[in-house]
C-alpha positions as a printed Julia matrix, in Angstrom:
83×3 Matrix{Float64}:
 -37.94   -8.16   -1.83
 -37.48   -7.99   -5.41
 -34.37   -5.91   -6.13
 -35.31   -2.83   -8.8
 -34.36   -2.97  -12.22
 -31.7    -1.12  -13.85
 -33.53   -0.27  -17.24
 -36.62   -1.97  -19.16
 -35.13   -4.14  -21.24
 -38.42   -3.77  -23.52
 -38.27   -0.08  -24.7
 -38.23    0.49  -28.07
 -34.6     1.09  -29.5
 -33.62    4.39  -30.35
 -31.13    5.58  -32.99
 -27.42    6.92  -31.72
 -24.56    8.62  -33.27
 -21.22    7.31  -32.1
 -17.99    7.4   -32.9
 -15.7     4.84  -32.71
 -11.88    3.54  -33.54
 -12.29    2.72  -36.91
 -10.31   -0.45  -36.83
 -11.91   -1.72  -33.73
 -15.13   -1.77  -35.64
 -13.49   -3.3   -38.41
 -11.97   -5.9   -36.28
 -15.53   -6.42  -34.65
 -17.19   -6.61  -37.74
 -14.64   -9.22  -38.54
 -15.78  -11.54  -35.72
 -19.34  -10.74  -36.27
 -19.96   -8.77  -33.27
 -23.46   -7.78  -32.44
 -22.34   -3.94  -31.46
 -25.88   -2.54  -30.55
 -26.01   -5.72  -28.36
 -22.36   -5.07  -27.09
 -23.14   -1.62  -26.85
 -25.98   -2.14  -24.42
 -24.51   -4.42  -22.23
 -21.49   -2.35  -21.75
 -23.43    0.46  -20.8
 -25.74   -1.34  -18.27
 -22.62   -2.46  -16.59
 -21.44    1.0   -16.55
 -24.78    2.11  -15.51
 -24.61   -0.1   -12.48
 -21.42    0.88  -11.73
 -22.14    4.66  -11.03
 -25.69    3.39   -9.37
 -23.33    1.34   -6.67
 -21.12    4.13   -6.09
 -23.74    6.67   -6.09
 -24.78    4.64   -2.81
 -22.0     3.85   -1.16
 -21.0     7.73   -1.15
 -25.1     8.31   -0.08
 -24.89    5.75    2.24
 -21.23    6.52    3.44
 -22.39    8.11    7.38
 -24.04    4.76    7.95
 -21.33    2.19    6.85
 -19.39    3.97    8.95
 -21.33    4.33   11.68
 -22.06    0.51   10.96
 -18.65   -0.33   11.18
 -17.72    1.96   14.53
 -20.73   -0.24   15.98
 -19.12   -3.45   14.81
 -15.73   -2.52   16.49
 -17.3    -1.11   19.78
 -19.66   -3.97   20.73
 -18.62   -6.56   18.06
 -21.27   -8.52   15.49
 -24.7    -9.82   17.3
 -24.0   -13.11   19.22
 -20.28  -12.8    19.42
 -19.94  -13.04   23.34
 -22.13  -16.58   23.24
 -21.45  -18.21   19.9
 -19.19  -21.23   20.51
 -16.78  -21.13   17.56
């Protein structure tokens, strides 16, 4: 199954307004870093991160109950696997 994308990486582009440390961006500039393009990674990594721990917490009641399973009768195959 293929797994759902975070964004579409083909919208169009729309204008921001941010603010920034002023001599970060000048030190970027210096080293001719793409910001839009550093912008937009960062935040799909941050975007990803709050996705993932928006499901652990929804999914928290069934880890657990996973995991009490796991303890209680151990992983499938554990009484006849051989090593």
């Amino acid at each position: 199954m293929e797994a759902k994308k975070l964004y579409d990486p083909s919208a169009p582009k729309k204008p921001v307004n941010l603010s920034a440390n002023a001599d970060l961006l000048h030190h970027a500039k210096q080293e001719n870093i793409n910001l839009s393009q550093t912008f937009e990674e960062a935040l799909a990594i941050r975007l990803r991160e709050k996705r993932a721990e928006r499901w652990r917490v929804e999914n928290r009641d069934a880890i657990a109950a996973y995991n009490q399973h796991i303890e209680r009768d151990g992983i499938f195959g554990s009484r006849t696997r051989r090593f």
